[in-house]
C-alpha positions in Angstrom: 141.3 74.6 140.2 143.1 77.1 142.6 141.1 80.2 143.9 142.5 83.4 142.2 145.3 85.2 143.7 144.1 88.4 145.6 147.1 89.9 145.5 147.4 92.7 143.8 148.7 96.3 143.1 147.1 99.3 141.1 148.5 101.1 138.0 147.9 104.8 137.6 145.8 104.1 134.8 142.8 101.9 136.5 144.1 98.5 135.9 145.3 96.2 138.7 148.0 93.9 138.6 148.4 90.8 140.2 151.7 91.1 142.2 153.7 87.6 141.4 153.9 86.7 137.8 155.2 84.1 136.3 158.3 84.4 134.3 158.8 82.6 131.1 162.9 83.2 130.2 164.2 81.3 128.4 161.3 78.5 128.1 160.8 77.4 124.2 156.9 77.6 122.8 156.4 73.6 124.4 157.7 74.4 127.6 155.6 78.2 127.6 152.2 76.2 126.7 152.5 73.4 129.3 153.9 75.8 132.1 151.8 78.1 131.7 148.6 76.2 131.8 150.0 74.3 135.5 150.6 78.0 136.8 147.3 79.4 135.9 145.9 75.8 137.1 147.9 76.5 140.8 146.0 80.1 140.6 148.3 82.3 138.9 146.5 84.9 137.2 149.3 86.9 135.9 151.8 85.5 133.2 155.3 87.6 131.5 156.3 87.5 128.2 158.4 89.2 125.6 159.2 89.4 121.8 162.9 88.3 122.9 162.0 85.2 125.0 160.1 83.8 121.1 157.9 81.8 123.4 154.8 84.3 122.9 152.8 81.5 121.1 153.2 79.1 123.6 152.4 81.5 126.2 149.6 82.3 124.2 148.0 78.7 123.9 149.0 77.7 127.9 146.6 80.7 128.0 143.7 78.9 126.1 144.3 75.5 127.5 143.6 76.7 130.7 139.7 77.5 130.2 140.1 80.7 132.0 138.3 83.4 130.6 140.3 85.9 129.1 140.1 89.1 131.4 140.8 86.5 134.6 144.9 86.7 133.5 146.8 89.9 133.3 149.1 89.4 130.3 152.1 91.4 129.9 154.3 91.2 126.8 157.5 93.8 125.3 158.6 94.2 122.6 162.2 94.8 120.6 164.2 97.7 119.1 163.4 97.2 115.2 160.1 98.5 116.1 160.5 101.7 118.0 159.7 103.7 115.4 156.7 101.3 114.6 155.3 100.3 117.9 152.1 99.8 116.3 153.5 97.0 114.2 155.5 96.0 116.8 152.7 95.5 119.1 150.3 94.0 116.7 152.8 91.2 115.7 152.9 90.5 119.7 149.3 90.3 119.9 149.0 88.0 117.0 151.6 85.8 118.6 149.7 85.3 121.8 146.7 85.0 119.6 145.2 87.5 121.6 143.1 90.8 121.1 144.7 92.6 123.7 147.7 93.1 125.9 147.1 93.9 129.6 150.6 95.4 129.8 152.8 96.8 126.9 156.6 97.3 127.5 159.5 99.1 125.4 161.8 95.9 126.7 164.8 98.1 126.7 165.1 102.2 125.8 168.2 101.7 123.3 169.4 105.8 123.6 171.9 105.1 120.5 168.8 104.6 118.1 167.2 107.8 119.6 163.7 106.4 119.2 162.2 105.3 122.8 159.9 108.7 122.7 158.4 107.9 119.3 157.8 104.2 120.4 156.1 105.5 124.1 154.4 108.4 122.0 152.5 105.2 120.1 152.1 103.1 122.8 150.1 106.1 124.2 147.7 105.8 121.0 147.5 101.8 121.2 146.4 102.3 125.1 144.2 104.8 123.8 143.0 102.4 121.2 142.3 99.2 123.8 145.3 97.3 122.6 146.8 97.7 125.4 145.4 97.8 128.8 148.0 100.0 130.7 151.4 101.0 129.1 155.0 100.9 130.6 158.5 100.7 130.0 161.7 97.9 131.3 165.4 99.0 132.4 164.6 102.6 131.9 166.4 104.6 134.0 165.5 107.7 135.4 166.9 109.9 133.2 164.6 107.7 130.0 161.9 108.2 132.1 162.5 112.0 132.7 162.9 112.9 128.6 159.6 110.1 128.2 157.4 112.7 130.4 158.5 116.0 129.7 158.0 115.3 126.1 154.7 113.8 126.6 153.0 114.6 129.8 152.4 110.6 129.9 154.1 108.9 132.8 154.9 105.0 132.4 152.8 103.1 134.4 155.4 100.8 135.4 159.0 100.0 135.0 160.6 96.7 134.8 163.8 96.4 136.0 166.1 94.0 137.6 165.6 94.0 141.7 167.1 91.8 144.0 168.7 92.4 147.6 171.8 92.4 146.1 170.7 94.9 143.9 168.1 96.7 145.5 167.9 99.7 143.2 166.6 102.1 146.0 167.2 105.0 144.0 165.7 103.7 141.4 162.3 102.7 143.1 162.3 106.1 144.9 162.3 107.8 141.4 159.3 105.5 140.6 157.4 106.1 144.0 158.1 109.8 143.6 156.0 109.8 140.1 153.1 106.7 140.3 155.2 104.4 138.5 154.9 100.9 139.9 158.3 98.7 140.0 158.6 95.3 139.1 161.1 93.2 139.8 163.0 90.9 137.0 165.1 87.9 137.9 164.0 88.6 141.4 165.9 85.7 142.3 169.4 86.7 141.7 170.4 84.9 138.3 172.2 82.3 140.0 174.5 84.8 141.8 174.4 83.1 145.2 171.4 84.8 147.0 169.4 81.8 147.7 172.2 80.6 149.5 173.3 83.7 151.3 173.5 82.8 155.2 170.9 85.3 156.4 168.5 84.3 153.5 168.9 81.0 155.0 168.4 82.2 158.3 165.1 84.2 157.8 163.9 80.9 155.9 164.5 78.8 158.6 162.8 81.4 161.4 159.6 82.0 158.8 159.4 78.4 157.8 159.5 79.1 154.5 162.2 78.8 151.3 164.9 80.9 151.1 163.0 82.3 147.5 160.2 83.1 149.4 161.8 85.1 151.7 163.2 86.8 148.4 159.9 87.3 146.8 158.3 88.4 150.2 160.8 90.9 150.5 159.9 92.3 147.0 155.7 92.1 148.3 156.9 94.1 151.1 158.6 97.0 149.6 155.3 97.1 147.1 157.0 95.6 143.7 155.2 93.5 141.2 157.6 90.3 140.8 158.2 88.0 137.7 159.9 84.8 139.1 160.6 82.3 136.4 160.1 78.0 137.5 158.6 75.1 135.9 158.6 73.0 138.9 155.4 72.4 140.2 156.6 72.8 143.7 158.2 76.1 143.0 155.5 77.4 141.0 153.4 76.8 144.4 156.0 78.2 146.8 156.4 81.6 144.7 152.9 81.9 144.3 152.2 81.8 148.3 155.0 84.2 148.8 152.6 87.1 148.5 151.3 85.7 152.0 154.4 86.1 153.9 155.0 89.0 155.7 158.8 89.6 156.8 158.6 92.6 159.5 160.3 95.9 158.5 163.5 94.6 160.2 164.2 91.9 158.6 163.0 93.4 155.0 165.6 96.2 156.1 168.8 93.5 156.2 167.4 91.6 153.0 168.1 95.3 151.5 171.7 95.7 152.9 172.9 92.7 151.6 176.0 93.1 149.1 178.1 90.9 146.7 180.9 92.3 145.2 181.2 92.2 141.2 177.1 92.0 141.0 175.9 95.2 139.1 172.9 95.9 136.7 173.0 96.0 133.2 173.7 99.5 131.9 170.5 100.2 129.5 172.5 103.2 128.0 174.5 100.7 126.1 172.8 97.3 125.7 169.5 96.4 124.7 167.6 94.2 122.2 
């Protein structure tokens, strides 16, 4: 068995999070259950999950293969819009899908403004923390203006916000919003989404000059600029390579060109008007 990763990074709330996770979109249940159990084998300690991915059962069971006591992995799971206005349902249906008594992180996947309902859903998910369903409590591809109406109508801050983060689409202003008020960032398809990154020529370089992969340079840039990061793989050799990203360190220089990089036509989803 692989030591424990000792990475990690501290919510506002108490709770510490280890920095890489691993991702499960799009795996099915089978896929979920046998990755799952590898990662955690190679020393993950931290796995992702969602209502929307439908693999929350097999994340759930990868979890109990593994032998690992229960508060050794950091679970996080979100869930959908159809239960904004019942997040304790929501919720509760997540946890019975993982076949677990608690969450270590609850998301609102997406705010979904044109149902008007992401402050009643964070307004529960305040209650659930409250009631130990839920460890610590956050939000994904709010933006700052979500965030903004979330705290000044509860006085509760997200503890973290998940968002899509890549060089290509650093999001600095975004992050800034977060470091300004204790919210911790973490980065979705960290990788890119298949837009080219892993191939871009200074990627490349910085790979070659580290000795490393060009996705570890990715992930080590998101370690260095203090996200959490949610890679997805369910190669063996990937799983690894992610995993010891959190070990690299890039210096500030070359973290600083990683965040110049552009691409033209590469832009994040607009949360005001999709979400599931």
């Amino acid at each position: 068995m692989a030591p424990m990763t000792t990475h990690t990074i501290a919510l506002s709330g108490g709770t510490h999070l280890p920095t890489i996770a691993l991702g499960t979109w799009p795996m099915d249940d089978a896929e979920a259950r046998r990755v799952v159990r590898q990662a955690i084998e190679l020393g993950y300690r931290h796995v992702d999950t969602a209502e929307n991915y439908a693999n929350e059962t097999g994340v759930g069971r990868g979890i109990a293969d593994s032998g690992i006591a229960r508060d050794q992995i950091f679970v996080t799971t979100k869930f959908n819009r159809r239960w904004h206005g019942d997040a304790a349902s929501g919720l509760k249906a997540n946890l019975e899908r993982l076949g677990l008594d608690y969450v270590d992180l609850a998301l609102i996947h997406w705010p979904n403004p044109d149902q008007d309902l992401y402050v009643e859903a964070w307004k529960s998910l305040i209650e659930l923390r409250e009631q130990g369903l839920a460890r610590a409590i956050g939000t994904s591809n709010f933006k700052p203006a979500h965030l903004d109406r979330l705290i000044a109508e509860t006085g509760v801050t997200p503890e973290l916000n998940q968002i899509e983060c890549h060089p290509y689409l650093d999001r600095a202003s975004e992050r800034a919003y977060h470091a300004a008020h204790g919210i911790v960032t973490e980065a979705w398809s960290p990788l890119g989404r298949g837009n080219g990154l892993l191939d871009e020529p200074l990627v490349c370089d910085l790979a070659a000059f580290y000795r490393v992969t060009p996705g570890q340079v990715i992930l080590a840039w998101d370690v260095a600029l203090g996200m959490a990061t949610c890679p997805k793989s369910s190669d063996p050799g990937r799983l690894a390579a992610n995993l010891a990203a959190a070990d690299i360190e890039l210096s500030d220089a070359d973290v600083a060109a990683l965040s110049a990089l552009t691409a033209s036509g590469i832009e994040a989803v607009d949360s005001d008007v999709f979400g599931h």
